[in-house]
C-alpha positions, -999 to 999 in steps of 0.1 A, spaced: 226 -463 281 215 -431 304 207 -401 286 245 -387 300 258 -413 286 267 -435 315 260 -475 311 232 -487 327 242 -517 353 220 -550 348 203 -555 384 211 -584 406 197 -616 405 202 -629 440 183 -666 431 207 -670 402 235 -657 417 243 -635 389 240 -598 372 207 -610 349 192 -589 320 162 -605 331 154 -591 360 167 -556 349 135 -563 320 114 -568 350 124 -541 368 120 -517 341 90 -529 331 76 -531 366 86 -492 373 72 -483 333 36 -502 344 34 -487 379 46 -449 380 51 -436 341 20 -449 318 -6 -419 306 -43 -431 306 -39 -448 271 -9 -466 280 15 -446 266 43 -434 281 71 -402 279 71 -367 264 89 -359 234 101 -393 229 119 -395 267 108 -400 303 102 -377 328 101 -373 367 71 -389 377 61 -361 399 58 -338 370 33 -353 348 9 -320 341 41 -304 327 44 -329 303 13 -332 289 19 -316 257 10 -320 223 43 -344 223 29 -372 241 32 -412 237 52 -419 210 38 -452 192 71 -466 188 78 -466 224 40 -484 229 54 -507 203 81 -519 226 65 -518 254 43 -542 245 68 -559 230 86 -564 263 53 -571 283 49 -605 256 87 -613 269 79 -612 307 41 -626 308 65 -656 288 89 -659 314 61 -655 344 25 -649 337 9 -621 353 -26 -606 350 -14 -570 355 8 -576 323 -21 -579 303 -43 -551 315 -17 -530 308 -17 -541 272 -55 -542 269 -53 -507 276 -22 -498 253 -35 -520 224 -69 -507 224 -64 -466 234 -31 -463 218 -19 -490 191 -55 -489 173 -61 -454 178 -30 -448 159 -41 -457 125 -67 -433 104 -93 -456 96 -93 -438 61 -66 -435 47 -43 -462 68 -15 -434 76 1 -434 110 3 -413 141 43 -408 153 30 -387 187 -4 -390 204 -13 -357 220 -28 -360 253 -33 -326 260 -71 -314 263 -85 -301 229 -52 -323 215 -58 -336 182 -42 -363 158 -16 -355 126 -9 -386 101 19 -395 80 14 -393 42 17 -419 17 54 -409 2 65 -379 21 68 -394 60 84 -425 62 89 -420 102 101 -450 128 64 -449 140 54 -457 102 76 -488 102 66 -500 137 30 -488 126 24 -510 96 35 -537 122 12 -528 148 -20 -531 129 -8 -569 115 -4 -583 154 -34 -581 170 -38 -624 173 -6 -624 187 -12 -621 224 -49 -633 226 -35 -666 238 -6 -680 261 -1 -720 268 24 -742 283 17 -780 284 -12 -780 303 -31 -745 306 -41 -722 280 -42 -686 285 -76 -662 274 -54 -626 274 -74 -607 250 -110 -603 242 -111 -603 209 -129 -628 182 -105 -651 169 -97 -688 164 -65 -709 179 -57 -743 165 -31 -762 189 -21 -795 168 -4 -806 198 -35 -811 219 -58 -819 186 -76 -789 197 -92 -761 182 -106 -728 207 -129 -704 185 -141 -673 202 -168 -651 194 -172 -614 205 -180 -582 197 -161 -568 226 -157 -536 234 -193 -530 216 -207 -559 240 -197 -570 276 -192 -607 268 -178 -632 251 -180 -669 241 -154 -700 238 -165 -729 219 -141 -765 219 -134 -779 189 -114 -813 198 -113 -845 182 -109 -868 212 -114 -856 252 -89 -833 265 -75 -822 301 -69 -790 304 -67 -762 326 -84 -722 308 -72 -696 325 -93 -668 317 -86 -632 322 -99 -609 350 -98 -577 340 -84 -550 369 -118 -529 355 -142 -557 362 -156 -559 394 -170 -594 389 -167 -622 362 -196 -644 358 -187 -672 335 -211 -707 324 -196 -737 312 -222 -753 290 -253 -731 301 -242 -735 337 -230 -711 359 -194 -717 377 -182 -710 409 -154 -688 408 -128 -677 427 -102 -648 426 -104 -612 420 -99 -585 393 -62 -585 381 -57 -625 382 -69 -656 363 -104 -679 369 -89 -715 363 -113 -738 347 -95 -775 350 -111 -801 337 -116 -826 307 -131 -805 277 -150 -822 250 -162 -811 219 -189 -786 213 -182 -774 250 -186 -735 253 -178 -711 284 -199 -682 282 -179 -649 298 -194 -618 310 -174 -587 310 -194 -560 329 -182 -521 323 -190 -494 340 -175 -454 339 -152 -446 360 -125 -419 362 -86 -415 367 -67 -389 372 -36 -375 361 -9 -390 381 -2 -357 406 -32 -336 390 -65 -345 409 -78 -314 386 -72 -334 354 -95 -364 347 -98 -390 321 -133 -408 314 -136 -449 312 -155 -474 299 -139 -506 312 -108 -503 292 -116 -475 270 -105 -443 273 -132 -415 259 -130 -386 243 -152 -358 235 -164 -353 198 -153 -314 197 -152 -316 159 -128 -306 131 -138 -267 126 -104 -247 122 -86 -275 124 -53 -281 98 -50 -303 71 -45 -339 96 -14 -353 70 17 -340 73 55 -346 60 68 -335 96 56 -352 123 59 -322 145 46 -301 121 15 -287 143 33 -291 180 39 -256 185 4 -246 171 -17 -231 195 -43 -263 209 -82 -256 203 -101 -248 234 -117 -282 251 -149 -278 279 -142 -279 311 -160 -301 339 -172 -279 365 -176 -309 394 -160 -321 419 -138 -351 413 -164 -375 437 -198 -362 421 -188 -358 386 -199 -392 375 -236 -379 385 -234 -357 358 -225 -381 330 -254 -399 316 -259 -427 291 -268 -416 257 -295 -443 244 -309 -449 212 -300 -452 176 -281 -416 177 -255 -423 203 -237 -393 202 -200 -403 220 -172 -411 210 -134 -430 213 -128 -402 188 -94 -408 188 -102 -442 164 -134 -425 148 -157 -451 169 -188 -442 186 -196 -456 220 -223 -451 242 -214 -426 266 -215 -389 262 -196 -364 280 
C-alpha cells in the first residue's frame, strides 16, 4: 500500500503475459539498489523513503532502520534465486557487513533499531527487558544467518557469494567445499574440495564491484580469467579431492559521496565503510527503553576534511604497526586505515 493509502498495482509482465508480483519484486528492488541505499546499505529516514534528490535532508540521527535492512536482504535472497546477479550480492556484502553486523554491541548483545548516519552520529542499544522493539526480533535473527547466503547452486554450478569462512556439505554431489578466510582482516581466501569420487562442476566465484582485478590459482596455478568487477569467474571442470582455488581480493580506499552532496563523503576499504574513532566523552548512557530516546539530542561535533573531493585521498595514509589506530567503530573493530 502507498503511504495515502492507495493500492499499489503489480507491474506488467509482458513475457508472461500477466500482472506478476515478480517483476513488481524486481522492480522495487532494482529502484531500492540503484537510487535509495546510504553508504552502509541502508536505506530510508525515520522508518520511510524519501525523494531521492533530497538525501542531505535526511540524514539525521533517524537513519536505516535494521528491520528494513532485514528485508531487504531478505528480498535480495528471493531474486538472486529466481536470476543470479552479481550486483545482488555486492549490495548485500555491503548491507551485511556495514549495517546487519554493525548493529549488535559486541558486549552486551543488545540491538540497534535506527543507525545514525549523520556525522558525529552515534549508536543507542536496546536493553535486556525494557525494549523489546521489531528491530530486537529481526535482530536476534540477523546475527543467526550469516551461512545463509555464502552459497547458491542449481544442478550443475555452485555459487561463492560471500567471503566468509565456512563449510558447505552438498550430499547430492557427495561433496564437501570448506573455505578458509580471515576476510575483511586479509584480502584472500581459500576453497578446498572435499569429494569422494570426481565431480563436474562449474564455481562461480564472486567479483566484487570494489575489486579492480581477481587473481585466482587452482592448485598453485594461476588461471586465466575472464570478466569484470560486478559478475562471476566460472571455473568448469572436473574437481577432485584435495583440490583448492586460491582467491585474491585486493582492497584499496576509495570514496563515495552522498547521493546529491559532493560535499559529503564516506571512506572505503573494499566493502567497508570507516568511521572515525571520536570517542565516548559526554556521550549518554548507549542503552535505552526508547529507541528514539537520544534523536532530538543535539549530535557531538565530528572533524571536517578540508580537501577537495579529487585530492583527499592524498591525505589519508596507512597507519602501520602493532597500534593501528582506525576503526569500523560502528562494530568496535579496528582496521588499518586512519582518517
Amino acid at each position: 500500500m502507498a503511504r495515502d493509502g492507495r493500492r499499489l498495482p503489480r507491474r506488467w509482465d509482458g513475457g508472461r503475459g500477466r500482472w506478476s508480483r515478480r517483476s513488481a519484486l524486481s522492480w522495487l528492488r532494482r529502484r531500492s539498489l540503484a537510487e535509495r541505499p546510504f553508504v552502509i546499505g541502508g536505506h530510508a529516514d525515520r522508518e520511510h523513503f524519501f525523494p531521492v534528490t533530497d538525501f542531505a535532508k535526511h540524514l539525521s540521527a533517524e537513519t536505516a532502520e535494521t528491520c528494513c535492512t532485514y528485508n531487504m536482504l531478505k528480498l535480495t535472497r528471493h531474486l538472486f534465486a529466481w536470476e543470479p546477479d552479481a550486483a545482488e550480492m555486492d549490495f548485500y556484502e555491503r548491507a551485511l557487513y556495514n549495517d546487519i553486523l554493525a548493529s549488535q554491541d559486541p558486549d552486551t548483545g543488545m540491538f540497534v533499531y535506527l543507525m545514525s548516519l549523520h556525522p558525529g552520529g552515534f549508536k543507542s542499544y536496546s536493553t535486556p527487558e525494557d525494549s523489546f522493539w521489531c528491530c530486537v526480533g529481526s535482530g536476534m535473527e540477523n546475527h543467526a544467518k550469516y551461512g545463509d547466503t555464502i552459497y547458491f547452486h542449481d544442478d550443475s554450478s555452485l555459487y561463492v557469494n560471500l567471503f566468509i569462512a565456512s563449510e558447505l556439505s552438498w550430499p547430492e554431489k557427495n561433496l564437501v567445499l570448506r573455505q578458509e578466510t580471515k576476510f575483511p582482516d586479509s584480502d584472500a581466501t581459500r576453497l578446498t574440495i572435499k569429494a569422494k569420487k570426481p565431480v563436474k562442476l562449474a564455481l562461480k566465484i564472486r567479483w566484487p564491484a570494489w575489486a579492480q582485478t581477481l587473481p585466482v590459482m587452482v592448485n598453485g596455478k594461476w588461471q586465466k580469467i575472464s570478466g569484470q568487477p560486478a559478475s562471476y569467474v566460472t571455473i568448469d571442470r572436473e574437481w577432485r579431492d584435495g583440490d583448492s582455488v586460491e582467491i585474491q581480493l585486493p582492497m584499496k580506499l576509495h570514496t563515495e559521496s552522498l547521493p546529491g552532496a559532493t560535499n559529503i563523503v564516506a571512506l572505503l576499504y573494499g566493502p567497508i565503510v570507516l568511521a572515525g574513532e571520536l570517542g565516548t566523552n559526554d556521550l549518554p548512557n548507549p542503552y535505552v527503553k526508547n529507541q528514539t530516546e537520544y534523536a532530538h539530542r543535539p549530535t557531538p561535533p565530528a572533524p571536517v576534511f578540508a580537501a577537495s573531493a579529487d585530492t583527499l585521498l592524498k591525505h589519508v595514509k596507512e597507519a602501520r604497526g602493532a597500534a593501528r589506530k582506525v576503526s569500523l567503530s560502528w562494530a568496535k573493530w579496528r582496521w588499518p586505515w586512519c582518517f
